[in-house]
N, C-alpha and C positions, 0 to 999 in steps of 0.2 A: 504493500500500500504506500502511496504518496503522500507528503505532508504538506498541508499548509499553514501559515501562521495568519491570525488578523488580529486586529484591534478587538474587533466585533465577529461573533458568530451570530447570527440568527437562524433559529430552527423555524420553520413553520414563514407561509408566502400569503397570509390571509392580510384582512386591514392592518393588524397592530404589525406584524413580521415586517410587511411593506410600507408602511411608515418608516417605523425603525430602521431599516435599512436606508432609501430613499434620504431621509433626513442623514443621517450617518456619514452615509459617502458623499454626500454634496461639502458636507462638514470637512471632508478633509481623514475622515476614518477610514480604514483597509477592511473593507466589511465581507463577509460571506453569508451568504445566503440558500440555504437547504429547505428545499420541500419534496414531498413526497409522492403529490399528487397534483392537482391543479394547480395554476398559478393563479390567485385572486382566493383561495380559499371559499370558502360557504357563503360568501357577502356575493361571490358575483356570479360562483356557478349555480348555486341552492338556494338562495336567502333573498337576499333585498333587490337584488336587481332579476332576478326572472317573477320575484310577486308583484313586485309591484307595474312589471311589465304585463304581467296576467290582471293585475286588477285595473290599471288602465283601458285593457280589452274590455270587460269584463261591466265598466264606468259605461262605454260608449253603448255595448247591448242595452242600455237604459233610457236611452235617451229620447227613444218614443215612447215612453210611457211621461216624460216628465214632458216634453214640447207642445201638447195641448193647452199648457196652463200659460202659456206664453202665446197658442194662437198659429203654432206652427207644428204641425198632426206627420207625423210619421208614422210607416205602416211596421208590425214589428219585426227587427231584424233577423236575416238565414245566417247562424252561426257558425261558422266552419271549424269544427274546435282545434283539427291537426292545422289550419293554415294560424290559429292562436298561437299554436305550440311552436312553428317556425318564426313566428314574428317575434317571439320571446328569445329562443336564439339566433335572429340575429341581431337584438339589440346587444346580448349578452356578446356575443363576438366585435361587434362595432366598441366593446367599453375594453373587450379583452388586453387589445397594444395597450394601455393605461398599464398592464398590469404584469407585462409577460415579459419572460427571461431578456428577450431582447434588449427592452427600453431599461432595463435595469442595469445587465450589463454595459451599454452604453453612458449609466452614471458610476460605471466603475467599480459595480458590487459582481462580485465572482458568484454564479448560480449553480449552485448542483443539483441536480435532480434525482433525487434518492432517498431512503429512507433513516434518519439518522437515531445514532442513539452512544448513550456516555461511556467512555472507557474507565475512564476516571475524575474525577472535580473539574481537571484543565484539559480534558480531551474527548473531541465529539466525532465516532466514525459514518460516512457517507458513500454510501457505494466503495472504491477504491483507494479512497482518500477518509484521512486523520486531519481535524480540523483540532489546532491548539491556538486557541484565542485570549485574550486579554479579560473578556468579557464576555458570556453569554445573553442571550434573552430567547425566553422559549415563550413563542406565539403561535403553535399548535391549533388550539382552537377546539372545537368541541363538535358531536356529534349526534344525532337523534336518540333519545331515549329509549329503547326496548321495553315498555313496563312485562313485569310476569304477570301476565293474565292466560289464564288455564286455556290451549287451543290456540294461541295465537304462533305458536312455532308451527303448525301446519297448515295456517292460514294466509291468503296472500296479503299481504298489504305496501303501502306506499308509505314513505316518508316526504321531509323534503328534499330530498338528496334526490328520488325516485321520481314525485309527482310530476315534475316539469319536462320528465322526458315523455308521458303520456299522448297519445294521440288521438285517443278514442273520449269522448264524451262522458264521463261517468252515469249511469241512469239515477244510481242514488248514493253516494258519497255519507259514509260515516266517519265521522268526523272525532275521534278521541284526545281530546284535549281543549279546553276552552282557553285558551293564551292568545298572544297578538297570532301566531303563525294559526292558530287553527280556528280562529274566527275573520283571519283574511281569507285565505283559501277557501273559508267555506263560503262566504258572501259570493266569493270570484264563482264559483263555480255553481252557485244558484242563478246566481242572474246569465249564467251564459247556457244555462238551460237545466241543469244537474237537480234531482232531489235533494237536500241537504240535511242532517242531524248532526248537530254537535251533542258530546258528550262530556261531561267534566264532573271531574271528582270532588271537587270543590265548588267556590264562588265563581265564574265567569271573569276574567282579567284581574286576579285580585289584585294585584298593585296598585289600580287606578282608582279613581273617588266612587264611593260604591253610587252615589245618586247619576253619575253618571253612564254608571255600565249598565245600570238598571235600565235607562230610558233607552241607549244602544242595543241592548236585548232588547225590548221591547220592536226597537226599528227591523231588527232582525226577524223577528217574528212576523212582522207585518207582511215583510219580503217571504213568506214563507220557508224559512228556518226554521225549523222544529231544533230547543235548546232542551236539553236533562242538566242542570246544572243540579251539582252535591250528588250527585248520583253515579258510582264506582261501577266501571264494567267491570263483571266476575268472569266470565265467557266468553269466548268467542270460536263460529264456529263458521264451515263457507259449506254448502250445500248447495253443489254444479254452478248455477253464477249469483246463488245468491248467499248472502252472510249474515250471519245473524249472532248481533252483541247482546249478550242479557247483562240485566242489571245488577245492582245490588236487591234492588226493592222488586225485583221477580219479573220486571216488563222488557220484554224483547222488542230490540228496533232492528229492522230488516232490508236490507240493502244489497248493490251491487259492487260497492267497490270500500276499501278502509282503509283511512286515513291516519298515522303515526301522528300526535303532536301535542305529545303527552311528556316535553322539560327536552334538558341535553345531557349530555356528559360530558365529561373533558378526556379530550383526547393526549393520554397519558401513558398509555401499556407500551407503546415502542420504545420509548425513553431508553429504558433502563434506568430511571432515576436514582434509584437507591447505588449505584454506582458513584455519583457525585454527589451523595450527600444531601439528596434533596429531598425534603418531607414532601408528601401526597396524601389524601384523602380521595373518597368516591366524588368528595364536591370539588378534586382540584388541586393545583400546586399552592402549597400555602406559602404565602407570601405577608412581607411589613408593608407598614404603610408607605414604602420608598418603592412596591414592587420587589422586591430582593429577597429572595428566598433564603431556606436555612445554608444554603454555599452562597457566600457571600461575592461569589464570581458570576453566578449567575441570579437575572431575572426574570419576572414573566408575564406575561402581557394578554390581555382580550379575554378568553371564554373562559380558557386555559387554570383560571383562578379561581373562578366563580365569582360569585356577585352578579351583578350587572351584565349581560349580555348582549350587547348591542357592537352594531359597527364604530359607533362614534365613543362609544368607551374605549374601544380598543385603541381607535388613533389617539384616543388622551392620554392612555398609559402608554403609547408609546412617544409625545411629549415629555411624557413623569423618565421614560428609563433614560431619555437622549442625554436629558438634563444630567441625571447622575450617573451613570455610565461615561458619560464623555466629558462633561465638567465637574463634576462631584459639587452639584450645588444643593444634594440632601431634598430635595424633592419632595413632596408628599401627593400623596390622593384626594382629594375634597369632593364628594357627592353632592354633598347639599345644594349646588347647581345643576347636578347631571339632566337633560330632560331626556323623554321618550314619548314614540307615536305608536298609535296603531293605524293603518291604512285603512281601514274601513272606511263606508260611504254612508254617515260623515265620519270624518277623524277622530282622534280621542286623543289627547297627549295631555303629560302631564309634568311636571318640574316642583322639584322637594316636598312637601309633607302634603300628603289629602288631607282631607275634614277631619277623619277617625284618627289619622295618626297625629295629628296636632293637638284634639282633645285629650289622647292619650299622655300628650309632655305635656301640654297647658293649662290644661281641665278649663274651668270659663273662663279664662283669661286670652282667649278668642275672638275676631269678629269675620265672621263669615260673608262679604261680598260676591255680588251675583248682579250679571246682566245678560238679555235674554239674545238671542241673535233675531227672534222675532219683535224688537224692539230694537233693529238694527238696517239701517235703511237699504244699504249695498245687499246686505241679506237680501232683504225684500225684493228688491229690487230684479233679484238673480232666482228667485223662487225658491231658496233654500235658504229656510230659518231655523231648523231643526236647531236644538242643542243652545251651549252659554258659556258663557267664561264666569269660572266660580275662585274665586282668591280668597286665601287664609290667612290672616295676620293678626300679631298684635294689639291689642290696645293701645298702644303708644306707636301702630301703623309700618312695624316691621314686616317685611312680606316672610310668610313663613314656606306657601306654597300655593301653583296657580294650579288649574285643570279646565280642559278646552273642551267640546263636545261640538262639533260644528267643523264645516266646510273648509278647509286649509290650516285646520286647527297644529298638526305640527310647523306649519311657519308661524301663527301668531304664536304659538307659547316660548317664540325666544326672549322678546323684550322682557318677559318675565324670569329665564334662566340670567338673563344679562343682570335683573335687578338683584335678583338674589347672591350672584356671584358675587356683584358689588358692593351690596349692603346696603342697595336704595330703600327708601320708603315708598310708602303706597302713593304719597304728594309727590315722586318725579314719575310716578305712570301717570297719576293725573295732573298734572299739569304738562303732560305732552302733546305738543303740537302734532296731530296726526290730519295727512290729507281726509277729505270727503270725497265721495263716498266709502268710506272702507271696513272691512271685516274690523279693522284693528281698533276701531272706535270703541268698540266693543268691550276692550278690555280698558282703553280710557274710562268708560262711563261705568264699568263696575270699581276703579279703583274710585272715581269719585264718589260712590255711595258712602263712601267711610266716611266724608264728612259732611253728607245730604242733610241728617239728624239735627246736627249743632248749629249746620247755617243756616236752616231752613224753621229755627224752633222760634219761640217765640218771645224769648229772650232778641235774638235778633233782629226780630220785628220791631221790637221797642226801639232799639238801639239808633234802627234807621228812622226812625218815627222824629226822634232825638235831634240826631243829626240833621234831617229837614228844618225843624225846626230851627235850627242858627241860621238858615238860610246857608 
């Protein structure tokens, strides 16, 4: 085997790997970079960029049912689902140069394409080659959860790794898992003609404001989606083309086709971890708040960790490692910023504490703001008012945390990631100058509810009553 030395190893080619890398070598670092399988990881071949290319399809099969309200009647669309499934890769290919051995090597990062795993603390082998690097960062990344459910090893099913290569139409899609991936997909694929049940063991998206997910099921249900939420599959079973999940509570739901999207794992078994000294859990590489695992050589970045699982975590910790790894400026993680969307039609996103979990640290030391998007003129205007911007803060007007339910909801909930990062109060949402007509007024005029009460009371009234009077 052959050697090489870098600054920087990176294992894994997903968002955080390709960050870290990309940022690296423009820096002036001697980087390598090992993946094993795709270039772009689960973000560009599985995850964010073929759903939301599916749910943009998926957006347009809609559009005769909503054109009447506006006076302009279309007949309903003939859905071609395999010309879907091509359209999806080839956006996915048109994103891929962004992301492939090529354009990397071109920034002077070395690519191997191989499966790697540790010799030792300072040595990571790759196909033919021994990589002894200055630094590690393991950006791996995670993959679909298998739950054990009695019959599901001899039953067919899809994940998201699988679903997007599909070409056939599903008749009736079961849907296991109520989270952002399995309440996308299943929206995508009712409205492009599919049966659809979700299934969840739990709450329906619990991370998000529960008043919110509640009215979002709801929409879902109208679109006919049949939800079981709290309700645990024990079974599953496929009889010739059709399958059938049973419940915890004894009721079978009956379909043609099943859907994985039931958490992730971290993808950790090739490693060899315990070689360099790196602790591991079922939830991940355990890492400090620096990213920095128990070998102080190596860190680790995106799914790989747990927490948060998103693409844009992943490029934040890969920010967090550039910093320490390359300048040793001690770095940390900060969530209280982090936001997230779900793609659904409407959106759902959210940034720092919901309602529950802020009563949980504040108890009534709370004030709860809320404006409607049907009290929102651009809304109207566009015939979609569905949903609100609900904001938690303070009594003394600290923002603690926003949540959206409406129409382009993950772009508006950044001004409110921005405020929290900063430390603004609820008075610089509201007193932002925002154009007319816009979604974003929206959350102008729920930050300004905080002070409707005091300036509108009757104290006030006096006041100006007063003042007239001096002339």
């Amino acid at each position: 085997m052959s050697a090489l030395d870098a600054d920087l190893c990176v294992i894994g080619a997903g968002a955080g790997g390709l960050t870290v890398a990309a940022g690296a070598a423009q820096l002036g670092a001697k980087v390598v970079l090992i993946e094993r399988g795709k270039m772009g990881g689960d973000c560009l071949n599985y995850g964010c960029v073929p759903s939301k290319s599916l749910l943009a399809a998926a957006k347009l099969a809609t559009v005769w049912r909503r054109g009447a309200a506006a006076g302009v009647c279309y007949e309903p669309p003939r859905v071609d689902f395999a010309a879907v499934g091509d359209s999806i890769d080839g956006v996915v290919g048109r994103l891929a140069t962004n992301d492939s051995a090529e354009r990397f090597e071109k920034l002077g990062v070395r690519v191997l394409c191989a499966a790697a795993r540790f010799m030792d603390p300072t040595t990571v082998a790759a196909g033919n080659k021994t990589i002894r690097a200055r630094r590690f960062v393991i950006a791996t990344g995670s993959a679909p959860a298998v739950p054990p459910i009695p019959g599901l090893d001899a039953t067919p099913y899809f994940t998201n790794e699988t679903i997007f290569a599909n070409r056939q139409l599903p008749r009736h899609l079961i849907v296991i898992g109520g989270g952002a991936v399995g309440v996308e997909l299943g929206q995508a694929h009712r409205r492009l003609g599919s049966e659809v049940t979700i299934v969840e063991a739990g709450p329906l998206l619990p991370r998000d404001d529960s008043d919110l997910t509640a009215r979002l099921a709801g929409l879902l249900k109208d679109e006919g989606i049949a939800i079981h939420a709290s309700s645990a599959v024990v079974a599953v079973e496929g009889n010739g083309s059709e399958l059938v999940a049973t419940l915890a509570n004894g009721k079978e739901v009956r379909g043609s086709h099943l859907l994985l999207a039931a958490g992730r794992r971290p993808n950790v078994a090739p490693l060899d971890l315990g070689a360099a000294g790196i602790a591991a859990n079922e939830n991940g590489i355990a890492v400090d708040s620096r990213l920095c695992t128990t070998n102080r050589r190596v860190y680790a970045v995106g799914d790989v960790v747990g927490g948060p699982q998103f693409t844009h975590a992943a490029a934040y910790h890969a920010g967090i490692v550039i910093r320490n790894a390359l300048f040793r400026l001690r770095a940390r993680v900060d969530y209280r910023a982090l936001p997230w969307a779900t793609y659904t039609d409407p959106e759902l996103a959210q940034v720092g504490l919901t309602e529950a979990a802020a009563q949980a640290a504040y108890g009534d030391r709370i004030r709860v703001l809320r404006w409607t998007f049907a009290h929102n003129d651009r809304a109207q205007t566009e015939r979609e008012t569905e949903g609100q911007v609900k904001v938690v803060a303070t009594r003394n007007g600290r923002i603690l945390g926003a949540s959206i339910l409406g129409a382009d909801a993950g772009n508006l909930i950044q001004p409110w990631a921005l405020a929290i990062s900063q430390n603004l109060k609820v008075k610089a949402l509201a007193d932002l100058i925002v154009p007319y007509p816009t979604r974003g007024e929206a959350g102008k005029r729920a930050a300004g509810t905080f002070y409707a009460a005091r300036l509108f009371s009757p104290g006030t009234r006096r006041l100006v009553r007063i003042l007239a009077r001096l002339g």
